[in-house]
N, C-alpha and C positions, 0 to 999 in steps of 0.2 A: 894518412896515418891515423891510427886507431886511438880511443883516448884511451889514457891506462885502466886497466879492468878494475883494480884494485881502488880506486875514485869511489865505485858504485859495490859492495859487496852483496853477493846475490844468492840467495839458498834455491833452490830446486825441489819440490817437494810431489811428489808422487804417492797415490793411494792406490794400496793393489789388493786383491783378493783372487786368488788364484790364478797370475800372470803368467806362467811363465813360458806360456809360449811367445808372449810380446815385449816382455820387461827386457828381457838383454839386448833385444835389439836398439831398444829407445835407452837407453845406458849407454850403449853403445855409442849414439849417435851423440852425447852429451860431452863427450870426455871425460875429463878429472880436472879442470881450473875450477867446479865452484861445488859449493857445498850440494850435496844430494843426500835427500831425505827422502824413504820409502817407506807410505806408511801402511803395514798389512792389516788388513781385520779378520788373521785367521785362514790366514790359507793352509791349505792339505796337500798341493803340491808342493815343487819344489824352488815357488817364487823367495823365499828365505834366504836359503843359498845362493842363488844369482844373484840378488840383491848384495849380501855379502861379497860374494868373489869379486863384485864390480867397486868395491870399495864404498858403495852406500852406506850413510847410516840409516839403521835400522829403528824404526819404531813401531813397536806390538798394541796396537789400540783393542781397546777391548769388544770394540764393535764393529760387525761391516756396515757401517753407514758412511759416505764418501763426504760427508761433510763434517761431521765429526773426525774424521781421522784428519779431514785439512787443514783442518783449527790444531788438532794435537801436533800436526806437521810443523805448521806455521809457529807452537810455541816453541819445540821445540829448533827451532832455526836461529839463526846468529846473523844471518844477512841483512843489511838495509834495503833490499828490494827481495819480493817472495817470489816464485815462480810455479806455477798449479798449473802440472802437466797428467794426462792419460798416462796409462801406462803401456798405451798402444798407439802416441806421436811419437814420431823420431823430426829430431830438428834438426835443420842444414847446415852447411856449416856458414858460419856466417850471423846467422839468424840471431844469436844470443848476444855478440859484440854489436850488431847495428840496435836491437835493445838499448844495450848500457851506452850505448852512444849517446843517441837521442834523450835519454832519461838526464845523463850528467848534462848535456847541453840546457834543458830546458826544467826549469824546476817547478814550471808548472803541469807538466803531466804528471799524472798521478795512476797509471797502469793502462791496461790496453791488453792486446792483446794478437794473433799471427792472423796471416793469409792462412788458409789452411784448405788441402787436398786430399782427395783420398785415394788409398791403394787401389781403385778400380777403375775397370774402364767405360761402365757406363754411363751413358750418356747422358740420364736421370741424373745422375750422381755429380757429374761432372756439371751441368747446368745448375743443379743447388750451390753445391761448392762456388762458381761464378757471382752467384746470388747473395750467399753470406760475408764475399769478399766485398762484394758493392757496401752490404750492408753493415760491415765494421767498418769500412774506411768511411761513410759517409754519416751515420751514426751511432759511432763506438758501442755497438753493441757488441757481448762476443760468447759464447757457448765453451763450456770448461773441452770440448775435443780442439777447439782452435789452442788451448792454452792460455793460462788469465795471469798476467804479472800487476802486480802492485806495489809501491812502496811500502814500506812497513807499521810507519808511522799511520799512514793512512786505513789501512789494513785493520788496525787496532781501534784506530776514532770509528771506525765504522762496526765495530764486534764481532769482525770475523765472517764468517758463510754463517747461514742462518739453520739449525740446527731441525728444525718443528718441520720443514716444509714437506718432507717424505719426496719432492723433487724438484730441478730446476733452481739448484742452491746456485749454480752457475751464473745462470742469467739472471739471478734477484741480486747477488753480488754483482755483477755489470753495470746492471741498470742503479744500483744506488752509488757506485764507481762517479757515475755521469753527475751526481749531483753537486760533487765537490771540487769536480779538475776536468783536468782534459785527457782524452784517453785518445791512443794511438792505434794504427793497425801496420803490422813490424813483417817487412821479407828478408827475407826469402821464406817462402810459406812452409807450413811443416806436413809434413804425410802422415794421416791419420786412418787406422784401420778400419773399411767397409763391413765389417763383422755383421753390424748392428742391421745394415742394411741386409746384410744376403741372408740376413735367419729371418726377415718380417716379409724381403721382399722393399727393392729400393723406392716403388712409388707410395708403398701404403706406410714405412717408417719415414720417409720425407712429410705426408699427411699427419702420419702423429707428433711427429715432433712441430711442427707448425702448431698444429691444437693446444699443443703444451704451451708452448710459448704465448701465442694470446691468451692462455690460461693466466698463465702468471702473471705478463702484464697488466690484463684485466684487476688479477688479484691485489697488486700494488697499487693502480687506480682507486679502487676502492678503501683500501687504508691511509690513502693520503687526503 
């Protein structure tokens, strides 16, 4: 038996800039039991409207910068737990009640974040995917395409996504996650769109994004 959803109230908050070809689907996958915040910076299609027809709220940020708009998301949310989604995951069903399970049970996590897989069949791909699973469940580390939940409270003592970094606002919020609780890694895993991969090429965008990542690590070594 599930614990009641209503325990844990949770906003959804989404940054889009020109979705729509993937925003209805991951809406789609969401339902209508929790709050849904979509925050555009300016799109020219016709992400607006989807966003509307799906019953989201809308918010117009004056910028397309994905961390900025996730902080305008998060103030503008009502939830005790935030949820910072792509707008190209769709999440299973299931996925968001074993969330607020775990969360209402234990009050010492303090976010986390999914299994997460991608739309494709390659084997590259499917071998990284394998790899970042080990690597959030073993230490809680987790990339905004997995999906990053946090409490709110927490959320706030920490200042939100860091605004100056130009990238990897994801993983700099993760990794300072780690220093206050305990973070989780939540199935049933969410399908995340290989976009990123098939315009670079899956082995040379799995080599950047590595780089990045000991980038920023390194970077946060350094200021602490």
């Amino acid at each position: 038996m599930l614990i009641d959803r209503l325990l844990i109230t949770l906003s959804i908050i989404i940054p889009t800039l020109n979705e729509a070809q993937n925003l209805g689907e991951t809406l789609n996958s969401l339902g209508n039991q929790h709050e849904i915040i979509v925050v555009d910076g300016g799109s020219g299609d016709s992400t607006l409207q989807i966003a509307e027809s799906h019953g989201a709220r809308l918010v117009k940020s004056g910028i397309a910068n994905r961390a900025v708009q996730l902080n305008e998301g998060a103030g503008a949310a009502t939830g005790e737990m935030l949820l910072f989604l792509h707008a190209d995951t769709r999440v299973q069903s299931g996925t968001i009640d074993n969330l607020l399970q775990r969360c209402e049970k234990d009050g010492a996590i303090v976010g986390g974040g999914f299994h997460r897989y991608f739309d494709s069949t390659s084997p590259v791909l499917k071998v990284t995917c394998f790899l970042a699973n080990l690597r959030s469940s073993w230490f809680g580390i987790f990339l905004g395409d997995q999906g990053i939940f946090v409490r709110r409270a927490v959320f706030e003592q920490l200042g939100g996504f860091r605004e100056d970094l130009g990238f990897g606002e994801d993983l700099d919020l993760s990794l300072r996650l780690k220093s206050v609780g305990n973070l989780i890694a939540v199935k049933p895993a969410v399908l995340s769109s290989s976009r990123r991969f098939e315009k670079s090429g899956a082995i040379r965008q799995t080599f950047t994004d590595l780089r990045l990542t000991f980038q920023i690590i390194r970077r946060r070594k350094a200021k602490s």
